[in-house]
C-alpha positions as CSV (number, residue, x, y, z in Angstrom):
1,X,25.5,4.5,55.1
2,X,26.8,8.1,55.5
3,X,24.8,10.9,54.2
4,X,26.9,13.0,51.5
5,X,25.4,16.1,50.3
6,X,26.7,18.6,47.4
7,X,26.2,22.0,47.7
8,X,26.5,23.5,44.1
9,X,27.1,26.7,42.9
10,X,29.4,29.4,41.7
11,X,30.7,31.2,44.4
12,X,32.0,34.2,43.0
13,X,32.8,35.0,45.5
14,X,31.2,33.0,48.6
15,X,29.4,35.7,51.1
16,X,28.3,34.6,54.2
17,X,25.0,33.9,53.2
18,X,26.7,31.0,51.4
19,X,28.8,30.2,54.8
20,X,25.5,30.2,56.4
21,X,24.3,27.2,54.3
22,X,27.1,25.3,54.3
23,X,27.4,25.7,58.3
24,X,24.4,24.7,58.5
25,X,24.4,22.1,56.4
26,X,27.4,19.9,57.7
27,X,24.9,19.9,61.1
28,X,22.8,18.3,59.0
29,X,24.8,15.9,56.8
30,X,27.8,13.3,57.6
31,X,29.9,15.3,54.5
32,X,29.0,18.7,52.5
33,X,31.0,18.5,49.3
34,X,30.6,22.2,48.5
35,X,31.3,21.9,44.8
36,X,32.3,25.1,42.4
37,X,31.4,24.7,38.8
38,X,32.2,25.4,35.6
39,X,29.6,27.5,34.5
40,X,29.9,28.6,30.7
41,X,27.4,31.1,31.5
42,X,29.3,33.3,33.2
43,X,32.2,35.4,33.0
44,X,33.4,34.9,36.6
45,X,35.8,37.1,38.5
46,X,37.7,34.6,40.0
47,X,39.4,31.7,38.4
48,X,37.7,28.1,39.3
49,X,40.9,27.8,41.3
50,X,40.5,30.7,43.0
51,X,37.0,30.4,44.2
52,X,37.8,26.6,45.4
53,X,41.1,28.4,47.3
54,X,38.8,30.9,49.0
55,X,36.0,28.4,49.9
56,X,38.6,26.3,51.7
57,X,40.1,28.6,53.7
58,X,36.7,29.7,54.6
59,X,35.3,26.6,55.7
60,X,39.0,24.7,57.3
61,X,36.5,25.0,60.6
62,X,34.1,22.6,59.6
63,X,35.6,19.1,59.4
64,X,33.0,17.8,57.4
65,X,33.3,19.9,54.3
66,X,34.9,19.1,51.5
67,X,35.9,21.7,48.5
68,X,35.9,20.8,45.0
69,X,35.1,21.5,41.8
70,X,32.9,20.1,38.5
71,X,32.3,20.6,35.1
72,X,29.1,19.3,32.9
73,X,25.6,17.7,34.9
74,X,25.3,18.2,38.9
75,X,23.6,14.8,38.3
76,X,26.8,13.0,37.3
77,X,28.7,14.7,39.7
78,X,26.9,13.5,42.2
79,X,26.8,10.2,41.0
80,X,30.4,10.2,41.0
81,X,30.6,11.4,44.1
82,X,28.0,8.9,45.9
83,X,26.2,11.5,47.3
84,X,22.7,11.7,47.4
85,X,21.3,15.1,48.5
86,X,21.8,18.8,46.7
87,X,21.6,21.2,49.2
88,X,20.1,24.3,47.5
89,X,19.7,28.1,50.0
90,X,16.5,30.0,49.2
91,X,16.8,33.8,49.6
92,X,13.4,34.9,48.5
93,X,10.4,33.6,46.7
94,X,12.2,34.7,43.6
95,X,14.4,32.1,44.0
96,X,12.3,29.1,44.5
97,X,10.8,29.4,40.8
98,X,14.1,28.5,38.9
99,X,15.4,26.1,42.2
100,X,12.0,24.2,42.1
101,X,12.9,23.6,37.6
102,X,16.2,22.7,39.0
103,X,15.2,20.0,41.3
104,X,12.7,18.9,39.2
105,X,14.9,18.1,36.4
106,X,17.3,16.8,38.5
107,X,14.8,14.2,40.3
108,X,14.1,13.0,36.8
109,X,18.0,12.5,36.1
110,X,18.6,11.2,39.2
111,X,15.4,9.8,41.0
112,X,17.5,8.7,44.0
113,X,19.1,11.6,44.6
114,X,17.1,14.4,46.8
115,X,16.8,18.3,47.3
116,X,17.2,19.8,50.5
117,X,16.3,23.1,50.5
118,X,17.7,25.3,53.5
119,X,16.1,28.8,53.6
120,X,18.9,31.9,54.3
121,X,19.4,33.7,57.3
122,X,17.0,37.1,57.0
123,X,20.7,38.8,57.3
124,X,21.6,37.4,53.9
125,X,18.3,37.2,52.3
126,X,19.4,40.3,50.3
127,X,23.3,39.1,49.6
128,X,24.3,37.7,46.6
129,X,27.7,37.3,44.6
130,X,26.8,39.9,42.2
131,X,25.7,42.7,44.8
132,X,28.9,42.0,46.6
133,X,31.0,42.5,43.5
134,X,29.3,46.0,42.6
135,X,29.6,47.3,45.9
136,X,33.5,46.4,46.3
137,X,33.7,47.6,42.7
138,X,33.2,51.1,44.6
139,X,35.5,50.4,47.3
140,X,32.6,50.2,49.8
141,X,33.0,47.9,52.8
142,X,32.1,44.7,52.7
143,X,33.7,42.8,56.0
144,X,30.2,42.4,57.2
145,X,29.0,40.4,53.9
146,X,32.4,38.5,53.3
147,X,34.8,36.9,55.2
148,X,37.8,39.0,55.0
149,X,39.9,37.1,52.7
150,X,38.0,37.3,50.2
151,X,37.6,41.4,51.3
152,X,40.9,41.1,50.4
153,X,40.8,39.7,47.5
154,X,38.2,41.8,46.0
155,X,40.0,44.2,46.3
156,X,42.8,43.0,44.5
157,X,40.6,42.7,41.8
158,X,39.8,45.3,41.0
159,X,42.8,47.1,41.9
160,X,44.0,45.1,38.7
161,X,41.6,46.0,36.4
């Protein structure tokens, strides 16, 4: 049976330190459905669309990723999907308070479906989404935290708003 993990998340926009768990992942897994939700939480700067476009030219190297997207439970998705592992990155102990309620909710939705949790490179351990949007806000440079299509695309962002 092959070994199908999902790695969930919002990736607006994916940074390296979320090509660092992916890549790592699919050395790990048979198949990494990386898998962009629909999360009514946020107001995202990219379009669903968008983000899964990005993510897949991003990760066309690794022939065992797979981009998609879900709305509603991780759980069902992943039942959907046959997949039976959620690969989650850890940046810092901040993170593992709200990813250990995650997992434990899930494991009670799913009981046969596992966590893997893959800690970041210490070059990312500071990067997320949200950083990466307020510094291209200011037109800084950021080739060395994203790849540079989606340098690009930042900053065509924000050049139309």
């Amino acid at each position: 049976m092959a070994s199908i993990a999902v790695c969930p998340g919002s990736f607006d926009p994916v940074t390296y330190g979320h090509l660092d768990i992916i890549t790592r992942g699919a050395k790990v897994f048979d198949q990494v459905i990386v898998a962009v939700l629909h999360n009514r939480n946020k107001q995202p700067m990219f379009s669903v669309e968008e983000r899964v476009q990005l993510l897949k030219e991003v990760t066309s190297h690794l022939d065992n990723v797979v981009i998609d997207s879900f709305n509603g439970l991780l759980i069902n998705y992943m039942q959907e999907k046959k997949a039976n592992t959620i690969i989650r990155g850890l940046r810092a102990v901040s993170d593992f308070e709200y990813e250990m309620q995650a997992a434990s909710i899930n494991k009670k939705l799913g009981p046969e479906i596992e966590t893997f949790f893959m800690m970041t490179n210490n070059h990312y351990s500071y990067l997320s989404s949200s950083i990466v949007k307020e510094v291209a806000k200011y037109e800084a440079d950021v080739s060395d935290i994203v790849p540079d299509i989606v340098a690009e695309a930042l900053k065509k962002k924000f050049k139309e708003s």
